[in-house]
N, C-alpha and C positions, 0 to 999 in steps of 0.2 A: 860712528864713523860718518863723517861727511860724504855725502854724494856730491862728485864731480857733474856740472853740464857736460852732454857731448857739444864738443863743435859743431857748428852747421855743415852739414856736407858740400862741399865742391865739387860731387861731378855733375853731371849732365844726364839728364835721359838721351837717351841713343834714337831710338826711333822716331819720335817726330820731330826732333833736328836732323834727323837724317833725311824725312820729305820738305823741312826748308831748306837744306843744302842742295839737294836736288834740284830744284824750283830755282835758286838760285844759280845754280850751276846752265841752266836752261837758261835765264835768262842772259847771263855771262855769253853762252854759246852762240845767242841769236845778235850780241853787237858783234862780236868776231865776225858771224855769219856777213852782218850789214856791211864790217870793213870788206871783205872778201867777196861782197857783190854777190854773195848765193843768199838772193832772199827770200827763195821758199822754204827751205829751211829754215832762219831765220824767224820766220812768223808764227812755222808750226813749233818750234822752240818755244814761242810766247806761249801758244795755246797750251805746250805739255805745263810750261811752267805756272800755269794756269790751274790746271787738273790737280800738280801736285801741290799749290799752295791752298787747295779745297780740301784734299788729303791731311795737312800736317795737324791743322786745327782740332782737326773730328776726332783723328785716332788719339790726340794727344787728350781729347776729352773719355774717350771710350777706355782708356787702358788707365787713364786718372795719373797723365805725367803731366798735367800744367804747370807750366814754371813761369817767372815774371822772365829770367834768362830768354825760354823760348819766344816769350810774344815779343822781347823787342828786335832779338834775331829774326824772327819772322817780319816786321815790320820795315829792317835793313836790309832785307831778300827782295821784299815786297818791292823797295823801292829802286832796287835794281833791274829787276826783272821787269816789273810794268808800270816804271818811272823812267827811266832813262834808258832801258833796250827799247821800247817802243819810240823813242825819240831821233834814238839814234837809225834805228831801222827805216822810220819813215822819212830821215835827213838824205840819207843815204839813198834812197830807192826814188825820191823826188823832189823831195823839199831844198836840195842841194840847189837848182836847177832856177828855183825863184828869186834867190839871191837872200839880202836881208831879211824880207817877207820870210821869206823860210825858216829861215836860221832864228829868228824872232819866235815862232811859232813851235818850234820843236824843242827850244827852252822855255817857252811860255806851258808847255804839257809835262816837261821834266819836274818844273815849277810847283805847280798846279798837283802833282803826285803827291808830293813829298809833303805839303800841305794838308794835301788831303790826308796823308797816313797818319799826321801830326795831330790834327784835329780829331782825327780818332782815336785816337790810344790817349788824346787828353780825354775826350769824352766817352772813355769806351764803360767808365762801371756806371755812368747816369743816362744813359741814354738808351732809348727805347733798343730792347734787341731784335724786335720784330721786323724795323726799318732801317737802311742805310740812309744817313744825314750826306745828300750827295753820290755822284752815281761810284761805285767801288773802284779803286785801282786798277783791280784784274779787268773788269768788264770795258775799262776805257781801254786799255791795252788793248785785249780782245777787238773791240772795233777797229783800232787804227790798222791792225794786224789783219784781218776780217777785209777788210778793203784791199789792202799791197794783197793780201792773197788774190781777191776776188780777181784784180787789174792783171797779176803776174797770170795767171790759171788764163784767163783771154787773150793776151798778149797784146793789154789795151797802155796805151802812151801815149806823152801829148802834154800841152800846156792844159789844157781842160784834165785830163787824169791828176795832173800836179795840182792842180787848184781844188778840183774835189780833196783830194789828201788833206789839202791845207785845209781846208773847212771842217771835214771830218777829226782833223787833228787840234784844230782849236775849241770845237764843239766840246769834246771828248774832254777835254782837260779844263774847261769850264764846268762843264756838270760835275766835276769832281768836285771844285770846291763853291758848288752852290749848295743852296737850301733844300733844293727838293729829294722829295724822300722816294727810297726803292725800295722795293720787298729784301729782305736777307735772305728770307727761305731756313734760317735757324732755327724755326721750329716744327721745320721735319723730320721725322721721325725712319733713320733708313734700318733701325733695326727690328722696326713691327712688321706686323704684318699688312699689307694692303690688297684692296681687289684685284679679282684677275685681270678687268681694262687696265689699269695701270699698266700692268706688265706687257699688254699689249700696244698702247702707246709710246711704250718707252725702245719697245722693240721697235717699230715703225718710224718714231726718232730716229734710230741708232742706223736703219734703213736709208733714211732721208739725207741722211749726213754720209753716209760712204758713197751714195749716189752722185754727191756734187759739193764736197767740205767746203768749200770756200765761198759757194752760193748759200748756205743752208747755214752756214756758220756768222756769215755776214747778217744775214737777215735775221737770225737770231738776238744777234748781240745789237742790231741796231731798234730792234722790236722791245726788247731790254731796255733802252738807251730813252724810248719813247715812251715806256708805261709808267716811269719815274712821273711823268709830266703831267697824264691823265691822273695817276693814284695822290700824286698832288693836290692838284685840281679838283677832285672828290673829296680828299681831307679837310678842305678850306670849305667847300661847299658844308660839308657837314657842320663843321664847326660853327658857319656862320646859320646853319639851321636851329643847332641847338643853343646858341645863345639867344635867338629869337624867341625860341620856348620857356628858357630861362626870365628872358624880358615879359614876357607877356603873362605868366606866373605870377 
């Protein structure tokens, strides 16, 4: 008797579509937020949707539901959430206000996203996974978001508050789709075991940040934004060390 193939299944894993919907859903909430002028909400919308598109990856690796389905959903989440809600958000909150300059600039990051997420998912099974090619989606979102927080939380305005935005907002969406490399941090490890500093750092973190989110958050992600540049600048240094070793061999 002949064996029949089964069909390929058509459903879905549930659970980490269900932290890209979420992430998604976040991101959706924070342009609403931006039309409707409440944009503290708004940004910390970017940030949840942040957390949860760091979530959808890990658990979909730890429970062993990867699917080609979920990374490009994740990838259409991605560019919602911190492609075009950060754009809108920061249109909205000051960029409006610059006129073209603005308007230029918060498509030039919408832009700039979707590229980047492009160039990833082309390059994602060759490419180092120890480094990001370009500063990540979320972390540029992060900044833009990181700033309208920091500004909203003082209750700072002004031509100079807009203008910072705007620089903050072209920077952000430039390192996206540049060269220079940032740690990913994939290859740690959160279900070993670590030392007790660790935990005590991490506590002291989680301290720093409920003390002043929008100060500790900013400087964070713009500390982020700045190591890409140095750990560059090391990688070329080296490279052009050990080719001189190689030459002189």
């Amino acid at each position: 008797m002949k064996e029949t193939s089964k069909p390929p299944s058509k459903g879905l894993y549930l659970l980490p579509n269900l932290f890209t919907t979420s992430a998604l859903f976040a991101g959706f909430y924070a342009i609403s937020g931006a039309i409707n002028e409440h944009f503290e909400i708004a940004v910390v919308a970017i940030f949840i949707a942040m957390v949860l598109d760091g979530l959808d990856g890990r658990v979909a690796r730890m429970t062993n539901t990867q699917s080609e389905f979920g990374a490009q959903y994740d990838s259409l989440a991605d560019l919602v959430s911190f492609g075009v809600a950060p754009a809108a958000v920061a249109y909205s909150w000051g960029l409006s206000s610059l006129g073209k300059f603005g308007w230029m600039v918060a498509f030039v990051f919408a832009t700039c996203g979707a590229l980047r997420l492009a160039r990833f998912n082309v390059q994602h099974s060759t490419a180092d996974k120890r480094y990001f090619q370009g500063l990540a989606s979320p972390a540029a979102a992060a900044l833009v978001a990181g700033y309208i927080w920091l500004m909203e939380d003082h209750q700072l305005s002004g031509t100079a508050v807009n203008i910072g935005l705007l620089s903050v907002t072209l920077v952000a969406g430039l390192l996206m789709v540049s060269n220079i490399r940032y740690h990913s941090f994939k290859e740690l490890n959160f279900t070993g075991k670590v030392p007790f500093v660790v935990a005590v750092i991490v506590m002291l973190v989680l301290a720093l940040i409920y003390a002043a989110p929008p100060l500790i958050l900013f400087i964070a992600c713009l500390g982020y934004a700045l190591s890409g540049i140095a750990l560059t600048m090391s990688l070329l240094r080296r490279k052009r060390r050990d080719k001189k070793v190689d030459t002189s061999e």
